[in-house]
N, C-alpha and C positions, 0 to 999 in steps of 0.2 A: 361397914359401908364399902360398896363396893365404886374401884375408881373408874370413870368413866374411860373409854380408850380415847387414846389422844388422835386426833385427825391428822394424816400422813401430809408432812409436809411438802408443799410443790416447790420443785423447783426453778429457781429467779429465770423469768425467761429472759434470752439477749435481747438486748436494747437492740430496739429497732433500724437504727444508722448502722451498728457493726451486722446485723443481717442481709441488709443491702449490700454493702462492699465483699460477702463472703459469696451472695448470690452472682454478684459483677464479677467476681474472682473466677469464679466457676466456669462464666460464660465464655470470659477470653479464652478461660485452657480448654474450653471445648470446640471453641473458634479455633482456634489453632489447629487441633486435630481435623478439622474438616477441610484448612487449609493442608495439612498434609497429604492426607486423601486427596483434592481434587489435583497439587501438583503431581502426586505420583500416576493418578489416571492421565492428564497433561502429559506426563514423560511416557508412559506403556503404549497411549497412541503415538507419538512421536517414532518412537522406536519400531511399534511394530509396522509405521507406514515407509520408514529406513529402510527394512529388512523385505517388506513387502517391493520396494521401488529396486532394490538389489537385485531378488530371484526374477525380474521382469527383465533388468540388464543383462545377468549373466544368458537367460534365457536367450534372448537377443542377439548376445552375443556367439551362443552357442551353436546359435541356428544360420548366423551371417557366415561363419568362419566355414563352415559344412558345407554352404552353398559355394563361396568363393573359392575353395577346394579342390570344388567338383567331388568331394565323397559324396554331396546328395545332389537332387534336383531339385531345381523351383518345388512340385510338389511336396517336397517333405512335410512342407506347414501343414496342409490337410492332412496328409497321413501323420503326424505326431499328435495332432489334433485326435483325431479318430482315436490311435493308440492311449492315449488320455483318458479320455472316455469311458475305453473296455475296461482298461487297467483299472481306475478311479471315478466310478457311475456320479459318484454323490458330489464330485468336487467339479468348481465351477469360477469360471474366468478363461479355460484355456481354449477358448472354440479356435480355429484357422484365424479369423479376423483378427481374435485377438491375440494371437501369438506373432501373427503379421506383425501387426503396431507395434511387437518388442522388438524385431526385429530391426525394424526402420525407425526407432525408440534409439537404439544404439546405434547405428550407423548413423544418425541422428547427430550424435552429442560426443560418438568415439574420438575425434580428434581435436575437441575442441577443449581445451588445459581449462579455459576460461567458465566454460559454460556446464561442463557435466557435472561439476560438485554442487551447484544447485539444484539440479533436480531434485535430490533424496528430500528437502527442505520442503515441495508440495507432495499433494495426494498423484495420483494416476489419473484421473479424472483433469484437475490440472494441467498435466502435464503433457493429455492429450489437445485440450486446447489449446495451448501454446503450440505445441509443434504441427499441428493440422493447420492455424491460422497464419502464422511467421511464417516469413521467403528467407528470413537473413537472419543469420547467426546474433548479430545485430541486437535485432529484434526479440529473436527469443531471449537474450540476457536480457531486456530492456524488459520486457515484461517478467519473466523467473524472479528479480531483483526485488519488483516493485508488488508481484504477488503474496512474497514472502514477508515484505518488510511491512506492509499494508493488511496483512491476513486478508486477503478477497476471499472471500467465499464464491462458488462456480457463477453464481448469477451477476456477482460483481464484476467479474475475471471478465464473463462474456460481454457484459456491457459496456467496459474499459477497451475489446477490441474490435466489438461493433463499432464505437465511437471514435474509433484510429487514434490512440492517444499516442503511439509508436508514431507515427506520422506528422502527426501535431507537436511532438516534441521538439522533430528533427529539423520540422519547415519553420518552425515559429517558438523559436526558445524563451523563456523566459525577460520579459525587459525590466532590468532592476534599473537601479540609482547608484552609481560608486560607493556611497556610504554603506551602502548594504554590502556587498562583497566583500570589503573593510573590516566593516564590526562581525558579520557574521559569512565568517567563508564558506560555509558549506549550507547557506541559505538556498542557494538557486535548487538546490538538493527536493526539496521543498515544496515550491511553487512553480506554478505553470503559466503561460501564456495566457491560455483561455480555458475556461471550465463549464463542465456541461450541467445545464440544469431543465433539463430534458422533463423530471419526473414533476416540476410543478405545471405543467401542460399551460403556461401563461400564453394569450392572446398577442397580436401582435402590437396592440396598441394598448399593452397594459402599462398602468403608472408605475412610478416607484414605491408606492405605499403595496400596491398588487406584490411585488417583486421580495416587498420588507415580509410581508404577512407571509409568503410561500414558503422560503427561505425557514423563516421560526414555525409554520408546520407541518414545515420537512425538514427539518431539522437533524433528525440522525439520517437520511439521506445527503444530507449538503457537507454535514463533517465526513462521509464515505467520501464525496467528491474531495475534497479539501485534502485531507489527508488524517492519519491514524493518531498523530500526537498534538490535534487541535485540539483543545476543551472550549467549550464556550461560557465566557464570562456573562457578555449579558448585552439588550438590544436597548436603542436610544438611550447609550449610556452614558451617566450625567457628569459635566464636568464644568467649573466655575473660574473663571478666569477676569480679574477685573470685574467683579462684583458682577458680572454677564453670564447667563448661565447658559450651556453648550450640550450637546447631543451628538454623542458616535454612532454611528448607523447600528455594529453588530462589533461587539469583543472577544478578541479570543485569545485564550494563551496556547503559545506552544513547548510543549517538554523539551522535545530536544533541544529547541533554539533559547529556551529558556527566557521568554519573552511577550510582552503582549503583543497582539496585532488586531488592528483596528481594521477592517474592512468597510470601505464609504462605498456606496452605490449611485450608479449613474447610471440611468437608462437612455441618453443621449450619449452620442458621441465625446470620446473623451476631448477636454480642453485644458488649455496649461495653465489656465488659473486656478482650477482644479487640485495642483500640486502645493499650492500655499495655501490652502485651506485645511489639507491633508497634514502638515509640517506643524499648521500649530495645533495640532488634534496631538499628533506627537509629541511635542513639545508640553502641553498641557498631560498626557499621560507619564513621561517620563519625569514631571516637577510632583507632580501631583498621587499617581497613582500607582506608579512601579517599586517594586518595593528593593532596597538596595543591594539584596543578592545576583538581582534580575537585571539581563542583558537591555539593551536600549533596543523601545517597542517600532516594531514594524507598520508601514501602513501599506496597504494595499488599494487602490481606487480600481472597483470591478463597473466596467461599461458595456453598454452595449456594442459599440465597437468601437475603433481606435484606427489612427494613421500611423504607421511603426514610424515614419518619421519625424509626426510630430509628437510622437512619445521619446525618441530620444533624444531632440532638441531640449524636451523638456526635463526630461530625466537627467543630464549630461551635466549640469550645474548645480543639482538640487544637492543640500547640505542635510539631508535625512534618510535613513533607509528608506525608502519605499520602491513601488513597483505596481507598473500600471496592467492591468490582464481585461480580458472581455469574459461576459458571459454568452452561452448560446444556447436557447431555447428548443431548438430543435436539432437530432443528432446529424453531424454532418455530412458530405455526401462521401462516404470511404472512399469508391473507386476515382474519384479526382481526384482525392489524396494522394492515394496510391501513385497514380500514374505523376502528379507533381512529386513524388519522390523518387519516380524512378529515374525522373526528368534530373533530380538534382545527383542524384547517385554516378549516373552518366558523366555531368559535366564534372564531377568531383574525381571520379577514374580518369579524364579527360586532363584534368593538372596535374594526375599523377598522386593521387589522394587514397591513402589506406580507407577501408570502411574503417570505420568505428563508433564507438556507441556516443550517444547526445553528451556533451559534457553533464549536463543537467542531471545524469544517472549513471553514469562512467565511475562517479565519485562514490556512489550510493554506501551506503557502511551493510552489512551483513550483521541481521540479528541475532544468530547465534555461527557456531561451527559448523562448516559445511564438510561433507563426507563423502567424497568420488568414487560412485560404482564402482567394485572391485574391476578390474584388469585382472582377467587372469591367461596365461600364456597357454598356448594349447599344446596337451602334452604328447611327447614323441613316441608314436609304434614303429613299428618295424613293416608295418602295413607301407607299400607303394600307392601314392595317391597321385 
């Protein structure tokens, strides 16, 4: 008799939970790798906009030192331009215009200790709206600081100095509460006065419900206003106090301050009873919902507008951080900015008063290392100039 052949035996497949964890295994170490990749593209533009924003300086500078010399004329710019050109058909960025702009680019930013290691931090595009837009030294820190640490993108950038925030800073600072300066020093860093909420096109007789609903669907427009390290927790958010249950307008935490903030809305004019209703929204967050690594939560009461004095009658006593700001629906009028600051810059040379930048961004912390245009010395011929 013959033995039948034995059927090949299979083998025991894995249990199905250790195939998941080996599948899960896999994913992170392939997460990773693409976390690698996107930092190292992250660093190559970084770098190659460094090196880009350098050959624009030294250019700049090479062309400023030549003119103020007298080895060349005003003309050079067109003629180096031209010479470009012959030399280099296919290469593009160096017309007269734009070799001008490196010029006045350094001469710009050459004497300023303070101000030319930030530039290398934005693009060229950047870097042309700020210095075409700014009168003061001032100004261009105030904005360089806040582009960088903010990431604006050019349409934000432009719409921050459409909107004169430089201006708005300067006239109209920030109004906190002492407790807030106390527990968090470097809050006023932060927040602002008044904020523009331009992009929800609200009526002039719009409710607060109008104001609530715009706000959540604009929402990644409102955190651009707001600032970079707001997250938003969550709107009419609930909270129980005394078997009573309660409602936040809008929550939000913030990373750096490490902290919740509550934002209440008022489309009337602010009033001071307004600040004890705020205190125990506070007070109810910090028992209730802060968690114990987390700094003591902020409130914010945004209005439609406000009397700075009877904000700080009210502010002056209050035992909470908070801090009363306006919103404004439509962008405001720049050139009366302007002129009210030129107005205050006057009387401030007038006492005898250095410029200098708003405290509110004087302070500002820088997100990574900054890197100042080379300087380089111009070298000696034997040529009489």
């Amino acid at each position: 008799m013959t033995k039948k052949p034995k059927k090949p035996t299979r083998a025991a497949a894995p249990k199905r939970g250790l195939s998941k964890l080996i599948v899960c295994s896999l994913t992170d170490d392939f997460d990773e790798v693409l976390r690698l990749i996107d930092g190292a593209r992250t660093r190559a533009v970084a770098a190659v906009n460094t090196t880009l924003i350098q050959l624009y300086w030294e250019i700049g500078q090479h062309i400023s030192r030549k003119i103020e010399s007298a080895t060349l004329g005003e003309g050079v710019v067109d003629r180096l331009a031209e010479y470009i050109a012959r030399a280099q058909p296919n290469l593009r960025g160096f017309t007269g215009r734009n070799l001008f702009r490196m010029r006045q680019f350094y001469e710009t930013y050459r004497g300023n200790e303070k101000v030319s290691p930030l530039v290398t931090q934005l693009s060229w595009t950047h870097n042309l709206l700020i210095m075409s837009r700014s009168k003061r030294d001032a100004e261009r820190e105030f904005y360089l600081r806040l582009a960088a640490r903010e990431k604006w993108g050019k349409r934000e950038l432009q719409r921050q100095l459409d909107g004169a925030l430089f201006e708005r800073v300067v006239l109209s600072p920030a109004k906190v509460s002492p407790p807030l300066t106390q527990l968090h020093s470097d809050a006023v860093t932060f927040f602002k006065d008044s904020y523009l909420v331009e992009f929800l096109n609200l009526s002039k007789d719009h409710s607060e419900s109008d104001l609530h609903r715009g706000l959540l669907e604009k929402l990644k427009d409102f955190l651009i206003e707001l600032g970079r390290d707001f997250c938003f927790v969550g709107s009419h958010y609930p909270v129980q106090v005394g078997g009573h249950d309660y409602e936040l307008d809008l929550l939000f935490f913030h990373r750096g301050l490490n902290c919740l903030v509550d934002i209440e809305l008022k489309i009337d004019e602010f009033k001071p009873e307004h600040i004890g209703k705020l205190e125990f929204y506070l007070e109810a967050l910090d028992r209730d919902v802060k968690k114990p690594h987390e700094q003591p939560s902020i409130g914010v009461l945004l209005c439609a507008t406000k009397n700075s004095e009877v904000v700080e009658y009210a502010l002056n006593r209050s035992m909470s951080p908070a801090l009363v700001a306006e919103y404004q629906i439509k962008m405001p009028d720049k050139k009366l900015l302007e002129a009210k600051l030129h107005e205050f810059y006057e009387l401030a040379e007038s006492q005898a008063a250095t410029e200098v930048l708003p405290h509110s961004v004087a302070k500002l912390p820088s997100n990574r290392k900054t890197r100042r245009p080379t300087e380089k010395k111009p070298r000696k011929t034997n040529r009489k100039e």
